[in-house]
C-alpha positions as CSV (number, residue, x, y, z in Angstrom):
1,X,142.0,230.5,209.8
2,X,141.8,229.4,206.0
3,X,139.5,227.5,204.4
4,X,140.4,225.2,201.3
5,X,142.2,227.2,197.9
6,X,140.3,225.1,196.0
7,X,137.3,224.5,197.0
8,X,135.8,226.3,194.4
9,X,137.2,225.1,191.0
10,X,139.4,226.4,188.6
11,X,138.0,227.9,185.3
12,X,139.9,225.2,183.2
13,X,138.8,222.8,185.6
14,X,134.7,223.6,185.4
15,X,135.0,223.7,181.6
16,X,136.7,220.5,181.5
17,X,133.9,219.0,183.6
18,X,131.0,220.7,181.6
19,X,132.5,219.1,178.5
20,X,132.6,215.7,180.6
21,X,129.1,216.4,181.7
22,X,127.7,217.3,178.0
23,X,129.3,214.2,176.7
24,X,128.4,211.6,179.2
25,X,124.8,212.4,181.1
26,X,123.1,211.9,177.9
27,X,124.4,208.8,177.0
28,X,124.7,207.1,180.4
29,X,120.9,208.1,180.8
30,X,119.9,206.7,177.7
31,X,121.4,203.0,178.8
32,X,119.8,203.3,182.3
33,X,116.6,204.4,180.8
34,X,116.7,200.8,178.7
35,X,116.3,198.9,181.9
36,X,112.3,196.7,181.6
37,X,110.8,199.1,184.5
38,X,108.6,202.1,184.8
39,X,110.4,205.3,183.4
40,X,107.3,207.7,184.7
41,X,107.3,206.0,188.1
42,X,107.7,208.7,191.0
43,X,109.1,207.3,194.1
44,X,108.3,208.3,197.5
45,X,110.9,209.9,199.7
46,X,113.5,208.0,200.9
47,X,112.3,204.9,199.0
48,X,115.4,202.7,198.0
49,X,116.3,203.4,193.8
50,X,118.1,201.2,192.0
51,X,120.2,202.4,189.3
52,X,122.8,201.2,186.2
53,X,125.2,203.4,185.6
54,X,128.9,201.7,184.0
55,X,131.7,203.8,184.7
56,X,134.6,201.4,184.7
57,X,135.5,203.2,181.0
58,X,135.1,206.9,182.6
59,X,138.4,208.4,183.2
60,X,137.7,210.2,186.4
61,X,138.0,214.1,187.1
62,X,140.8,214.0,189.9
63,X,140.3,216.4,192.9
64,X,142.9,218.9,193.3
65,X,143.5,218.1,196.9
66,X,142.3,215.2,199.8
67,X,140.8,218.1,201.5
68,X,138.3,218.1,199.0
69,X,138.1,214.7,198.8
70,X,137.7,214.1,202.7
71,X,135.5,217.0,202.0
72,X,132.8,215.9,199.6
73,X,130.3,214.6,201.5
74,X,129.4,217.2,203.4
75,X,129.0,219.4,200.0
76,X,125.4,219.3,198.5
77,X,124.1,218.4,195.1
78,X,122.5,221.7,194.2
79,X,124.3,224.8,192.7
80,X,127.3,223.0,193.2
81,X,130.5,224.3,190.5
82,X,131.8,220.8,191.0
83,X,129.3,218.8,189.8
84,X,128.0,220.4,186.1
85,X,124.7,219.3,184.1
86,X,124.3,218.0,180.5
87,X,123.6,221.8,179.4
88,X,124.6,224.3,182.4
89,X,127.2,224.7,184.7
90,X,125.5,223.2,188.0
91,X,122.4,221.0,189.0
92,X,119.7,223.4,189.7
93,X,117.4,223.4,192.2
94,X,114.9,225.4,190.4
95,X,115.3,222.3,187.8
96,X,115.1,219.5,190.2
97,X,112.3,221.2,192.6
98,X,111.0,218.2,194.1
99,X,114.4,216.9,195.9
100,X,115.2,218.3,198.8
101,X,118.4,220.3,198.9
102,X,121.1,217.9,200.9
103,X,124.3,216.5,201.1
104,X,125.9,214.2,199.3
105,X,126.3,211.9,202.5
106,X,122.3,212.3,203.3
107,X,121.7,210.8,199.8
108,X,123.1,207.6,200.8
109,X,124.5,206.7,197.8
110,X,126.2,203.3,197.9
111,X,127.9,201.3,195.2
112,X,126.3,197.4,195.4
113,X,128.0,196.0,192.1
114,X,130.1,196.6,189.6
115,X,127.6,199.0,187.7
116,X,125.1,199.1,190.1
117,X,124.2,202.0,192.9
118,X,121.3,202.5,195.0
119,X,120.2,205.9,196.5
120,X,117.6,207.3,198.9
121,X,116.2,210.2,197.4
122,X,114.7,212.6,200.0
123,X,111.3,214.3,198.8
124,X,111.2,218.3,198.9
125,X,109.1,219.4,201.4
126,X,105.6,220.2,200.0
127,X,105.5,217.2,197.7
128,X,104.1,214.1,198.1
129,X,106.1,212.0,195.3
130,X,109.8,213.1,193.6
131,X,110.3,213.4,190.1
132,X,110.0,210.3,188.1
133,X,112.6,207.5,187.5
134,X,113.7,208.9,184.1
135,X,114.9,212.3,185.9
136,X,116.7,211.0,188.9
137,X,118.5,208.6,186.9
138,X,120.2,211.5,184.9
139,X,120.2,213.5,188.5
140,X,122.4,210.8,190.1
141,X,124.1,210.1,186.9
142,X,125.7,213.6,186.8
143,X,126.5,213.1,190.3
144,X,128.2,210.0,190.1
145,X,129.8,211.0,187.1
146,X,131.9,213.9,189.1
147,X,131.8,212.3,192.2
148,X,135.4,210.5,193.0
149,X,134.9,206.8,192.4
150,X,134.3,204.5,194.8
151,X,134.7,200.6,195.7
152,X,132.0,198.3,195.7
153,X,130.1,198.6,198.8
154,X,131.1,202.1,200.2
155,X,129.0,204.9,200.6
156,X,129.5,207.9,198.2
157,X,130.5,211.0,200.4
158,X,131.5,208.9,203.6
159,X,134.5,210.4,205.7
160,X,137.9,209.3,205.8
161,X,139.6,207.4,208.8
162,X,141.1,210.1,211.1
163,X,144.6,210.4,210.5
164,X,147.5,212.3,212.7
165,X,149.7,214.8,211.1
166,X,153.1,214.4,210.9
167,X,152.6,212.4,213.7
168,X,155.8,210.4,215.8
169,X,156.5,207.0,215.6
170,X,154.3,205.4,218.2
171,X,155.0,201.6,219.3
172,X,151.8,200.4,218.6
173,X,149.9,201.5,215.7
174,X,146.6,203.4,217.1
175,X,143.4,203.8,215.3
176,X,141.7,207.4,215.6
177,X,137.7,207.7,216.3
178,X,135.6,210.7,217.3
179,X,133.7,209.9,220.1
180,X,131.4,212.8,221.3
181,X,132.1,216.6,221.3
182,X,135.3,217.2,220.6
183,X,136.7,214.1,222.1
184,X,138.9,211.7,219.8
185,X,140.0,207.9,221.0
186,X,143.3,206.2,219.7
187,X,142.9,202.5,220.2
188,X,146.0,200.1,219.3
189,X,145.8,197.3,217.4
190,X,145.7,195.0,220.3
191,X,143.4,197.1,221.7
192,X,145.3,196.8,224.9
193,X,146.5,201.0,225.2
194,X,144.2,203.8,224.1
195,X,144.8,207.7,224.1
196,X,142.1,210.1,224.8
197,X,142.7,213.4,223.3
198,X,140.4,217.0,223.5
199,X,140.3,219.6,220.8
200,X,141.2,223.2,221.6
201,X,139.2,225.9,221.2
202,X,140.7,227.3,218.0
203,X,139.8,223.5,216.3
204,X,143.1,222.5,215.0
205,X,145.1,221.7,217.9
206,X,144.4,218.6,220.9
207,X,145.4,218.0,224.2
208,X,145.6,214.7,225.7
209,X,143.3,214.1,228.7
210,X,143.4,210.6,229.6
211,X,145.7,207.5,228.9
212,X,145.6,203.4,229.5
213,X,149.2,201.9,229.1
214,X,150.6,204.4,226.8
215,X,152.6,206.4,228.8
216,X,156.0,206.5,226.2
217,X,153.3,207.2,223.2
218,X,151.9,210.3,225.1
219,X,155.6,211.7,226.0
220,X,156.0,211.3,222.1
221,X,153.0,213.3,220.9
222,X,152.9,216.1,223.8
223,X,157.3,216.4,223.2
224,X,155.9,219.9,221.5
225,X,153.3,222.1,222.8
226,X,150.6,222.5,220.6
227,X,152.3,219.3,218.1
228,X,149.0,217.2,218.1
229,X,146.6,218.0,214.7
230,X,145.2,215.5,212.8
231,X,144.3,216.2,208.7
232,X,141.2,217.9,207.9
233,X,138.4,215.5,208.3
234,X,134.7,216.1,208.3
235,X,134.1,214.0,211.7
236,X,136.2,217.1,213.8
237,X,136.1,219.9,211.4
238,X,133.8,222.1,210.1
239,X,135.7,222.8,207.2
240,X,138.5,221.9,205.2
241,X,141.9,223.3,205.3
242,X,145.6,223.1,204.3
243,X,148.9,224.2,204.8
244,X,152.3,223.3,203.3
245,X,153.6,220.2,204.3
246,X,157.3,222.0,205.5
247,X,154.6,223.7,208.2
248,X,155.1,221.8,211.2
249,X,152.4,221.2,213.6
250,X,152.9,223.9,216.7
251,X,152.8,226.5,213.6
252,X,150.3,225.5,211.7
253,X,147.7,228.1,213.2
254,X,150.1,230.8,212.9
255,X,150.3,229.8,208.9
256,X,146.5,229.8,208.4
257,X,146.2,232.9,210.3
258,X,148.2,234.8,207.1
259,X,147.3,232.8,204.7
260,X,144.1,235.0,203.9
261,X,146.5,238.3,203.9
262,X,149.0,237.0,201.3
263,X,145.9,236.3,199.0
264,X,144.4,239.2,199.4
265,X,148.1,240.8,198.3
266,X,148.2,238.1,195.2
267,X,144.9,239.2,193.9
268,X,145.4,243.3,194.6
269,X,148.4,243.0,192.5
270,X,147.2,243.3,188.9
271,X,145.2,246.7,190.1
272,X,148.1,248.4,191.8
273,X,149.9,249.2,188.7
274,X,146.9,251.1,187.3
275,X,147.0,252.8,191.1
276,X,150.2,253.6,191.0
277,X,149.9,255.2,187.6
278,X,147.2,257.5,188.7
279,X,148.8,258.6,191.6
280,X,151.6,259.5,189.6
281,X,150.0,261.5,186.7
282,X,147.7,263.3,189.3
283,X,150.9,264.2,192.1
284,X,152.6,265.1,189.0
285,X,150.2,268.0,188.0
286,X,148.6,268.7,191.5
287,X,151.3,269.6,194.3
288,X,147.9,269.9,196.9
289,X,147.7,265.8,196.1
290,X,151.7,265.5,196.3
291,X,151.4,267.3,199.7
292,X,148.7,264.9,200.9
293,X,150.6,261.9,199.5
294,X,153.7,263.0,201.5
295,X,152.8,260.9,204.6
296,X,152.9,257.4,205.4
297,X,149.8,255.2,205.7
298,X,150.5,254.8,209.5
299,X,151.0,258.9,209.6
300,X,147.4,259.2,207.6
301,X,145.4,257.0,210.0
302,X,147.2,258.4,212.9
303,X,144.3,260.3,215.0
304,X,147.1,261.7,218.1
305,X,144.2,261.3,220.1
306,X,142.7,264.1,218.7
307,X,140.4,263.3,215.6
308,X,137.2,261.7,215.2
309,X,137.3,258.4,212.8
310,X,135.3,260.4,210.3
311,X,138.3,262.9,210.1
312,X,140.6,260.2,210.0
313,X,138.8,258.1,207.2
314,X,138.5,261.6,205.2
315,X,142.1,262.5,205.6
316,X,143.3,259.6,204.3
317,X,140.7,259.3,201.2
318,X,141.7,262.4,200.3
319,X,145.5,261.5,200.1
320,X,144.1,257.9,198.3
321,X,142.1,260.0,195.7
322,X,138.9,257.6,196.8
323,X,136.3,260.5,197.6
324,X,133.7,260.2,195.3
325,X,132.8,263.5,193.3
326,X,130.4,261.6,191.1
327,X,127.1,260.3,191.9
328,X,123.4,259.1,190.2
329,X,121.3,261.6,188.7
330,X,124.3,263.9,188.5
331,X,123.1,267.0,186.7
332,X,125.9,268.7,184.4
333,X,126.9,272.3,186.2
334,X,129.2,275.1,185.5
335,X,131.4,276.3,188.1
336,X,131.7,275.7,192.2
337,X,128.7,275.7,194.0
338,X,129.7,276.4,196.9
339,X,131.2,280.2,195.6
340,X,128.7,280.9,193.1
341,X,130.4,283.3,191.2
342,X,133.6,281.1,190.6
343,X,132.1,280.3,187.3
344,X,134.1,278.0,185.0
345,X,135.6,276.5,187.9
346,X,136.9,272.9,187.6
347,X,135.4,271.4,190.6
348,X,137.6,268.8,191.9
349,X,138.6,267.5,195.1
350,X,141.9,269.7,195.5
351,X,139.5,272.9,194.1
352,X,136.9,271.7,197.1
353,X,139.7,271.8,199.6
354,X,142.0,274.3,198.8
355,X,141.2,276.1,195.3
356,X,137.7,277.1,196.8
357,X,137.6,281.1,197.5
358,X,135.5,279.7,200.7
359,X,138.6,276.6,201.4
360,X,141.3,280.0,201.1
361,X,139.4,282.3,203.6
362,X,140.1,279.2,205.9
363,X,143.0,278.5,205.5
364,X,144.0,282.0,205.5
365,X,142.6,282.6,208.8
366,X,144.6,279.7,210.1
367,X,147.9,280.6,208.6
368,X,147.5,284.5,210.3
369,X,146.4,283.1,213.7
370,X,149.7,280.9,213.2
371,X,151.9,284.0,212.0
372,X,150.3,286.9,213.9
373,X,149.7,288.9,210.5
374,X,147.4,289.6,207.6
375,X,147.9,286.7,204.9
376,X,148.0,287.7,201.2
377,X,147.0,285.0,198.3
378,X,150.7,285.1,197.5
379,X,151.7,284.5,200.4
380,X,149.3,281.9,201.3
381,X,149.8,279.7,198.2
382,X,153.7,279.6,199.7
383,X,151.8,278.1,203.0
384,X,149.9,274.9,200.6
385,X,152.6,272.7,201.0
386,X,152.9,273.3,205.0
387,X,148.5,272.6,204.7
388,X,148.4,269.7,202.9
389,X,151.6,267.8,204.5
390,X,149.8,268.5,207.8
391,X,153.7,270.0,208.2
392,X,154.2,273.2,210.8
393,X,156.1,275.8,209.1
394,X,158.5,277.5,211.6
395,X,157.2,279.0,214.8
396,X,156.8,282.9,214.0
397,X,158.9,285.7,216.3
398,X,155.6,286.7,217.4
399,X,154.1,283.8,218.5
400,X,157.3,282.8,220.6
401,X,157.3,286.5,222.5
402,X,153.2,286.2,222.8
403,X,153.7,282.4,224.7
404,X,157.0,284.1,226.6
405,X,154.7,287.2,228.0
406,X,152.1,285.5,229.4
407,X,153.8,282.6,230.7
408,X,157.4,283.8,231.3
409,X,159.7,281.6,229.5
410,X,159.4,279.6,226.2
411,X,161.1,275.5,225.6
412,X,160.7,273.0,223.1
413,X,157.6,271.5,224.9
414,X,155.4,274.6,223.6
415,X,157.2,274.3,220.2
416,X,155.6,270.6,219.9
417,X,152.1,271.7,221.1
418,X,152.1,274.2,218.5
419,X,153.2,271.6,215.7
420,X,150.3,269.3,217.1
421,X,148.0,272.6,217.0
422,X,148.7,273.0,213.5
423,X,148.3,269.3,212.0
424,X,145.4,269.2,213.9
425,X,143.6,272.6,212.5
426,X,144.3,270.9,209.0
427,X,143.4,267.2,209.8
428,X,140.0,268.6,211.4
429,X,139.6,271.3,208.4
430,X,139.5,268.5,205.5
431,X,136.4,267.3,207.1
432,X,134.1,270.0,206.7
433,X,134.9,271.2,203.6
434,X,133.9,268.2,202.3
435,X,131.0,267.5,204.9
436,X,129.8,271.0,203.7
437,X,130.0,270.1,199.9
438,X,128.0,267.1,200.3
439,X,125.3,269.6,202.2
440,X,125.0,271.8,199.1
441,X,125.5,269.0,196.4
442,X,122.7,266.2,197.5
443,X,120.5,268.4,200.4
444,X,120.3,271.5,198.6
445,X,122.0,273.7,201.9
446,X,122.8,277.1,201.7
447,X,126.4,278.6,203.3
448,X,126.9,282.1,203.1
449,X,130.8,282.9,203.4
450,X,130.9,284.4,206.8
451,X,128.8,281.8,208.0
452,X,131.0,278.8,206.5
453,X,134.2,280.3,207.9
454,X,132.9,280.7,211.9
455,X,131.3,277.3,211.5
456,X,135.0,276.0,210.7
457,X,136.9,277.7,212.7
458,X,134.8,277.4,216.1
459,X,134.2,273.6,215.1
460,X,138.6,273.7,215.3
461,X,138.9,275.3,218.1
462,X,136.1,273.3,220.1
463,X,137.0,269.7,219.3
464,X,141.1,271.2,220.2
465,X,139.3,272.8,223.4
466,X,138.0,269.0,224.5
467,X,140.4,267.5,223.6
468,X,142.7,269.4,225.9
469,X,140.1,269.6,228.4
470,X,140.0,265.5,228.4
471,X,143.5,265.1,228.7
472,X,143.8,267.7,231.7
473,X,141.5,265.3,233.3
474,X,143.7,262.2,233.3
475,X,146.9,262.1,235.3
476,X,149.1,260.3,232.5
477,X,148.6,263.4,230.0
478,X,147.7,266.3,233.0
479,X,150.7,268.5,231.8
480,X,150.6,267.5,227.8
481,X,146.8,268.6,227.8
482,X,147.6,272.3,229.9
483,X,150.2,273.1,227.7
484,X,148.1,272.2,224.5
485,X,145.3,274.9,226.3
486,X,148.2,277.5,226.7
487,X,149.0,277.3,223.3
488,X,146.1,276.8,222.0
489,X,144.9,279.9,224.4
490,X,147.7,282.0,222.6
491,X,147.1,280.8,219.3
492,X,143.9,282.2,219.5
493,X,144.4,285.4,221.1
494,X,147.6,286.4,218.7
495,X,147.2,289.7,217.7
496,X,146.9,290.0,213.6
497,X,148.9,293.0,212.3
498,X,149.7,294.0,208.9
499,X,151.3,292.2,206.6
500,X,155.1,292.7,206.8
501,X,157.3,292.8,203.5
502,X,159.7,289.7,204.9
503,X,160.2,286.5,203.2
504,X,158.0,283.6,203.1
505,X,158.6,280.4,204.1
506,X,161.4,277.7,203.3
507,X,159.6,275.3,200.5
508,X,159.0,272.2,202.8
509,X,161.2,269.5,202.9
510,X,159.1,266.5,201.2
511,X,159.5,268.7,198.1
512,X,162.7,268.3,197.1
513,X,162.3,264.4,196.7
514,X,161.3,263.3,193.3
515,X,158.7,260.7,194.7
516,X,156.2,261.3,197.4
517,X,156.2,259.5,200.4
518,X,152.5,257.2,200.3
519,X,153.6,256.4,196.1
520,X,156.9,254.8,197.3
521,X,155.6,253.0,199.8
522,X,152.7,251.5,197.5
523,X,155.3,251.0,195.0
524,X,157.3,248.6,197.5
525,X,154.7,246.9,198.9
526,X,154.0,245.9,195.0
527,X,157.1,244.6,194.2
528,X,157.0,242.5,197.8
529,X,154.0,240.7,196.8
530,X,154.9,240.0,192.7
């Protein structure tokens, strides 16, 4: 649900009142201060003040919507944006220590004459006396002053009447009071029919629980589900809200509900442009990021049931360019640090998980298990595209005949646990390459090569293991989590022979569009929300 747009005010609108404030306080105070009484006097709490303050000549500062205006008692006097001193933008506390920190309600602030209010100023605790007469003039002045104005003998800050919302034309005309915990009584005129209504739990809409002679009024209110909300008011809600008057009542909720998200869009706007230009440059020069940036947002947070939110949340701020290679007490260094002798090196986040000698070894392993063959560099770097889109290349001749031998025939239901193998040995490889970097950068661990690559590769295989294992275990997903064992069983075994002198691999498919996939999608979701 959303609270009030405005219930913080504008910068134009706080400047405005600051000037108001600079003007008037001082000059109001000096008149009240001319009254024959004691100026040093300190008043005990609560005791009754009586103070002149003429501002029939004042042009008010309007409120920007009832809410706020229904609203303003319940708001306090201290730190508040709305109601600016003489020389800073709010009444301090820290300034006026000795008055407790209340509402404007609690102050009782009531209007007895034409340019006469009285006010019961409640003492801080710890003190015995307030501040003298001369400083709670000039305190209630600057409240007054931006306070909306009010008739003689009303109470500054007091609620409004309830009123219904868009409510029906009822025969009599029934007055609204809140009477208990979430309990509200109409009472006609006559005072011959009332309406007893109950607020629902999510605060905005009411039922009807109990009538006396108003049965055609009742049939009139409850003709909608969920068609009964009265205006924000203090006496029922705890804060105030709004929604356009077009809203009707039974939708209201639903309107509040995104209300928050298309703000949230509003003020991401101006940044997205500067987003979207970074992204471009970088996908531009770096087809590892363009790989990564080939996938959707839903594809990117998509686990499959097989990653860990870690490896989700790593995969995706890789694709987002949001991991962090910088951090306090940096020390200047030349070259990778996790292969030492890389010296020179650029380290950057597509050098950490692919550029890296210790990323290629990897990868390289992954790409023969996937082939059945020795990898060369060449022949891996035609494989980066297939690695960072998380996209299978083809099924290899050897790995059909491997799955065919041991288990007699081969379908399309292998073909798709191999794909889900292969997304899943680069999802879960992201992680630790960057799990292992932060080891070396900010604990000082040591990786030796062979030792990095077997940590990888059984970490792979024993999270794919489980996650088979789990799903083996569970009658819905018995068959989908043997086949993934079988494949993943075969995967492992394959046999690595020399490398042949055949082709490599088709250049994916995401390559041959001139804009990747996550960058078009940010780019329409920017012109949706200008």
């Amino acid at each position: 649900m959303e609270v009030c747009t405005e219930l913080a005010p504008t910068e134009a609108e706080q400047h405005e009142r600051q000037k108001l404030a600079a003007v008037f306080v001082p000059r109001l105070a000096a008149v009240a201060g001319k009254n024959p009484r004691s100026a040093t006097y300190q008043p005990r709490s609560r005791e009754p003040i009586i103070v002149e303050v003429d501002l029939n000549d004042i042009p008010p500062r309007q409120l920007e919507s009832p809410e706020l205006k229904a609203f303003w008692g319940t708001f306090t006097w201290a730190d508040n944006p709305w109601i600016p001193d003489s020389n800073v933008p709010v009444l301090l506390r820290t300034k006026y220590d000795q008055i407790a920190v209340t509402s404007v309600t609690s102050l009782e602030i009531i209007r007895t004459a034409r340019s006469t209010y009285s006010v019961r100023v409640p003492t801080a605790p710890g003190f015995q006396e307030g501040h003298t007469i001369a400083k709670l003039e000039r305190w209630l002045i600057a409240i007054l002053l931006h306070s909306p104005r009010i008739q003689v003998g009303e109470q500054l800050g007091r609620a409004p009447p309830l009123q219904l919302r868009k409510p029906p034309q009822l025969t009599p005309r029934f007055s609204w009071t809140a009477e208990g915990d979430a309990i509200v009584v109409g009472t006609s005129e006559a005072g011959n029919s009332t309406i007893k209504l109950q607020q629902q739990v999510n605060g905005l809409n009411w039922d009807v629980v109990a009538q006396e002679n108003a049965e055609k009024d009742v049939k009139k209110l409850t003709k909608h589900p969920g068609g009964i909300v009265f205006h924000a008011n203090p006496r029922i809600h705890g804060y105030p809200w709004q929604a356009p008057e077009r809203t009707r009542n039974r939708n209201i909720l639903k309107e509040l509900k995104t209300r928050p998200k298309k703000q949230l869009r509003l003020q991401a706007s101006p940044g997205l442009e500067k987003v979207l230009m970074k992204w471009e440059a970088r996908a531009g020069s770096d087809e590892w990021i363009r790989g990564l940036q080939s996938q959707l947002p839903q594809q990117l947070w998509s686990n499959r049931n097989t990653l860990t939110n870690y490896q989700v949340w790593v995969t995706y701020r890789l694709a987002a360019q949001q991991l962090n290679l910088h951090y306090e007490g940096e020390q200047p260094k030349d070259g990778c640090l996790l292969a030492q002798d890389e010296i020179g090196a650029k380290v950057t986040i597509t050098h950490i998980t692919w550029g890296c000698e210790r990323a290629q070894q990897f990868w390289s392993r992954c790409v023969e298990h996937w082939l059945g063959h020795e990898v060369s560099s060449s022949r891996l770097e035609a494989y980066k595209h297939n690695i960072s889109a998380r996209e299978a290349p083809p099924v290899s001749d050897r790995m059909r005949r491997g799955l065919t031998k041991r288990y007699g025939h081969w379908n399309n239901e292998y073909e798709e646990a191999l794909r889900r193998i292969w997304w899943s040995v680069c999802s879960i490889g992201y992680a630790p390459l960057w799990q292992i970097r932060n080891q070396v950068v900010h604990a000082g661990k040591e990786w030796r090569a062979p030792q990095q690559l077997e940590y990888m590769w059984a970490s792979c295989l024993r999270q794919l293991s489980a996650v088979a294992r789990s799903e083996r275990n569970r009658p819905a997903t018995r068959i989908t989590g043997l086949r993934l064992q079988l494949t993943l069983d075969c995967f492992v075994a394959i046999g690595i022979e020399a490398e042949p002198p055949d082709s490599p691999p088709a250049p994916a498919s995401w390559l041959k569009k001139t804009e990747s996939a996550l960058l078009k999608r940010l780019r329409t979701y920017q012109e949706a929300i200008n």
